[in-house]
Wavefront OBJ file of the C-alpha trace (Angstrom):
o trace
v -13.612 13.407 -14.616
v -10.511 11.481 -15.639
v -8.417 14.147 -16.944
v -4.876 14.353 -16.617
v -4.151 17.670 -16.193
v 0.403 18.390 -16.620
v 2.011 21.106 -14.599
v 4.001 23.973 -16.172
v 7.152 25.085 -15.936
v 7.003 26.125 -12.573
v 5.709 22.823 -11.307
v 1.846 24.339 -11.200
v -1.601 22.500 -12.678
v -3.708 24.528 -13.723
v -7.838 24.479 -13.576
v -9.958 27.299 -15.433
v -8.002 30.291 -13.160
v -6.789 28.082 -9.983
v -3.946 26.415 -9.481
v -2.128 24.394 -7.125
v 1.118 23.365 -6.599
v 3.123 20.115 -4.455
v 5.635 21.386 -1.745
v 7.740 18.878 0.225
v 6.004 17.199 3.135
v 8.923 17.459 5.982
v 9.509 21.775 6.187
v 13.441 22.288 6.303
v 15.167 19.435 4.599
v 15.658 17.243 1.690
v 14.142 14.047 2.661
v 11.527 12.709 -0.106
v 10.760 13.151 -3.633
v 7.268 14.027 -4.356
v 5.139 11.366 -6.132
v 4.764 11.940 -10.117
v 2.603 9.491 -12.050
v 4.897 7.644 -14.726
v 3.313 7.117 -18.078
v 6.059 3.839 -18.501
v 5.106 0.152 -19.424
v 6.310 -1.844 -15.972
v 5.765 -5.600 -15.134
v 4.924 -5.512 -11.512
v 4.876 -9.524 -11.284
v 8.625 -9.586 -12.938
v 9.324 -6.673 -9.929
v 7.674 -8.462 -7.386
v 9.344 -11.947 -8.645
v 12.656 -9.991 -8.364
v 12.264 -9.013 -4.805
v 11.013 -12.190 -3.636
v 14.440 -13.697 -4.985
v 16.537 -11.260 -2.934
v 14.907 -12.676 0.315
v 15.417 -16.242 -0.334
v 12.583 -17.004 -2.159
v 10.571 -16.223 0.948
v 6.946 -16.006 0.438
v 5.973 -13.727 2.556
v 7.914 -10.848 0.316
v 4.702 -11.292 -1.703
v 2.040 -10.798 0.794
v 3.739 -7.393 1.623
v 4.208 -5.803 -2.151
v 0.085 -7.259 -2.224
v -0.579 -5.133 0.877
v 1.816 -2.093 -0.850
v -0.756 -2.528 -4.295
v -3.956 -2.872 -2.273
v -3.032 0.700 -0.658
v -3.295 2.396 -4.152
v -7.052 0.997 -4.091
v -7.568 1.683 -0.428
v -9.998 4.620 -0.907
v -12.184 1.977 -2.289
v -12.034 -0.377 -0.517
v -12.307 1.552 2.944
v -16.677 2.714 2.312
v -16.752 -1.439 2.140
v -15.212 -2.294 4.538
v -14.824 0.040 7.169
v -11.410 -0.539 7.724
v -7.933 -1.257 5.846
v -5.002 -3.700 7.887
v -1.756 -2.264 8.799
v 1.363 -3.957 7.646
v 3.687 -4.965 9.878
v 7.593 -5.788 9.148
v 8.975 -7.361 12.226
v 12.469 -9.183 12.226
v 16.147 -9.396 14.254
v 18.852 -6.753 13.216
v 19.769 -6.843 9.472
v 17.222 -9.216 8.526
v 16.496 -6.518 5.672
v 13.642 -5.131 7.174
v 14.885 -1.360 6.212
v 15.381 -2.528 2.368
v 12.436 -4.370 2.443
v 10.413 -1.395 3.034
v 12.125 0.977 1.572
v 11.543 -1.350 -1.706
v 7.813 -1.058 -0.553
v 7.869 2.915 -0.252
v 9.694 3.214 -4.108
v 6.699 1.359 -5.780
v 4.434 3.446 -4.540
v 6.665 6.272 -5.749
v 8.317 7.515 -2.738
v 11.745 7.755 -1.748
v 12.394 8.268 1.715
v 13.250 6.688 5.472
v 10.894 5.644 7.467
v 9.504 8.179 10.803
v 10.995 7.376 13.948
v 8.953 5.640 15.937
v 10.149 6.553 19.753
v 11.060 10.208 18.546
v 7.711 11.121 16.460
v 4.707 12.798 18.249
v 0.869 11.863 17.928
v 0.710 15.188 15.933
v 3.109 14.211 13.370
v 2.241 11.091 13.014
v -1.685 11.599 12.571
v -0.986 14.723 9.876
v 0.869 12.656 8.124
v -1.630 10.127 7.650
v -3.899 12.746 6.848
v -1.780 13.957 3.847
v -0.295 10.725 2.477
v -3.477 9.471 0.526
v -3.614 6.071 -0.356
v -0.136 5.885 0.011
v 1.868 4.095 2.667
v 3.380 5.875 5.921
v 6.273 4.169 7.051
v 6.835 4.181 10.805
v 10.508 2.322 11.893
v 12.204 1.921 14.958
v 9.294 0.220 16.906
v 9.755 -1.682 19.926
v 7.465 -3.100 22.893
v 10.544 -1.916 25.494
v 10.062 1.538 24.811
v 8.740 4.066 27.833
v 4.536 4.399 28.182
v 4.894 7.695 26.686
v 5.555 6.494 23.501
v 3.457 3.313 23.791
v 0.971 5.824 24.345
v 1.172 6.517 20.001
v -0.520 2.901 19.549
v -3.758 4.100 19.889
v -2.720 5.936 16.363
v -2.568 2.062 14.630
v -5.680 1.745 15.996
v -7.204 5.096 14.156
v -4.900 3.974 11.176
v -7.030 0.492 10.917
v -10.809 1.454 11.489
v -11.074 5.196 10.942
v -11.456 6.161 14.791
v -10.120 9.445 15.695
v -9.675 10.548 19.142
v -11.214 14.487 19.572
v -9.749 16.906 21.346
v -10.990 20.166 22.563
v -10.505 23.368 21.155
v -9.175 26.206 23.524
v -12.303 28.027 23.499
v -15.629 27.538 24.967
v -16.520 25.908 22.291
v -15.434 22.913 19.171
v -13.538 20.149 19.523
v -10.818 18.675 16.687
v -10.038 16.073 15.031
v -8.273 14.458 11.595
v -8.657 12.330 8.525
v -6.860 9.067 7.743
v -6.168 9.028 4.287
v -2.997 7.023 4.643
v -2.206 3.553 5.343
v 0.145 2.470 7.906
v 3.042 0.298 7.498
v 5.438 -0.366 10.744
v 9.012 -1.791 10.812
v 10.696 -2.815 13.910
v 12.263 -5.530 15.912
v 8.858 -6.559 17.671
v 5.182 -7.098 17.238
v 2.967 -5.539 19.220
v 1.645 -6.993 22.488
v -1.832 -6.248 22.011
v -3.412 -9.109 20.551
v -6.387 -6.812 19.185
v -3.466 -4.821 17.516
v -1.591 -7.697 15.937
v -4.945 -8.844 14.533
v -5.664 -5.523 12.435
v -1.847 -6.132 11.185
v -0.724 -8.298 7.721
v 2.908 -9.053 9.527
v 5.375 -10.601 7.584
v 8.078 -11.623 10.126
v 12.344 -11.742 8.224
v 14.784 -14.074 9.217
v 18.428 -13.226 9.101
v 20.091 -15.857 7.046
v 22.486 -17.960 8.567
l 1 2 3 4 5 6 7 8 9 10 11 12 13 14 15 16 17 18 19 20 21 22 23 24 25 26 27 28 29 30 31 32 33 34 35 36 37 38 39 40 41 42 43 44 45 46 47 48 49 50 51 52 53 54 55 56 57 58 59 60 61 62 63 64 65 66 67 68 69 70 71 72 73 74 75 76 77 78 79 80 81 82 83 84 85 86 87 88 89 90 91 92 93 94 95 96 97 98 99 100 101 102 103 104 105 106 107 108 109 110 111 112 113 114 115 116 117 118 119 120 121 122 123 124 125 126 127 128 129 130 131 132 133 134 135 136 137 138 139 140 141 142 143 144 145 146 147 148 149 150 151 152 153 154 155 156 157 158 159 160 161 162 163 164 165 166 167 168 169 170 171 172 173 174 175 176 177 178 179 180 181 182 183 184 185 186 187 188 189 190 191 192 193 194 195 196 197 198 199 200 201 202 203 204 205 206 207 208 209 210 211
């Protein structure tokens, strides 16, 4: 009902006689802060002014922090329209597409690298998206060169866009399984992809190394 409820010394929030508390995401290691809500005044156009600056005055720095906002709103705008664009960073080697998104990923409150792309299984990938809600999931290290096992994990951008989960049976005689996408994808990597119905669910914002 929109009440902010604060956790207690032991990082718990309290409602009536449950309560719940945030553990890390990745089991095992210290790779991300969790999210808090800040209660401080911040100029987001001054931010996203700032950024743009650091690349040049390139433009396109702007559609990608508008993509970052719009995922903070996504779980409204997804019963609309039925779907929600991935964003694609694409660009040669240290044409800043790691600081770009990493710059992404710490406005929406998270601190952290982005998944390996080659290295990451289906599982991961889709439980992730199930937990990160309305939040971005950064996936790095992409390339169209890489073997058909892994090119096998596009048919996650697909689910990522439109909401379409592939099932999979249960081992019993009955059920099958499945998974939510709550988060919104956002992929970094030295290519595009070659799917032309992929690239058009994508907001790409291609980097050019200067000089």
């Amino acid at each position: 009902n929109g009440q902010r409820l604060e956790a207690d010394e032991e990082g718990i929030v309290w409602l009536g006689l449950s309560g719940w508390q945030a553990i890390q995401h990745q089991q095992g290691e210290h790779r991300g802060d969790i999210p808090v809500l800040s209660t401080k005044d911040v100029d987001p156009l001054s931010l996203i002014g700032s950024l743009v600056d650091n690349f040049g005055g390139f433009e396109g720095i702007r559609l990608a922090c508008a993509w970052a906002v719009a995922s903070f709103f996504s779980h409204a705008i997804w019963p609309i329209e039925s779907c929600f664009p991935l964003l694609w960073i694409s660009g040669k080697a240290e044409s800043g597409k790691t600081t770009l998104c990493r710059w992404l990923a710490a406005m929406t409150s998270i601190k952290c690298e982005g998944f390996n792309y080659p290295t990451g299984t289906s599982v991961g990938m889709l439980r992730t998206l199930g937990y990160y809600s309305s939040l971005p999931v950064w996936i790095d290290e992409y390339r169209n060169s890489y073997t058909d096992r892994a090119k096998d994990k596009e048919g996650l951008f697909r689910s990522a866009y439109d909401g379409q989960l592939a099932l999979k049976g249960l081992r019993t005689a009955f059920g099958v399984r499945g998974g939510t996408i709550r988060g919104r994808l956002m992929v970094s990597g030295q290519d595009t992809p070659m799917d032309l119905a992929l690239q058009q669910r994508c907001v790409t914002v291609r980097l050019k190394k200067d000089g």
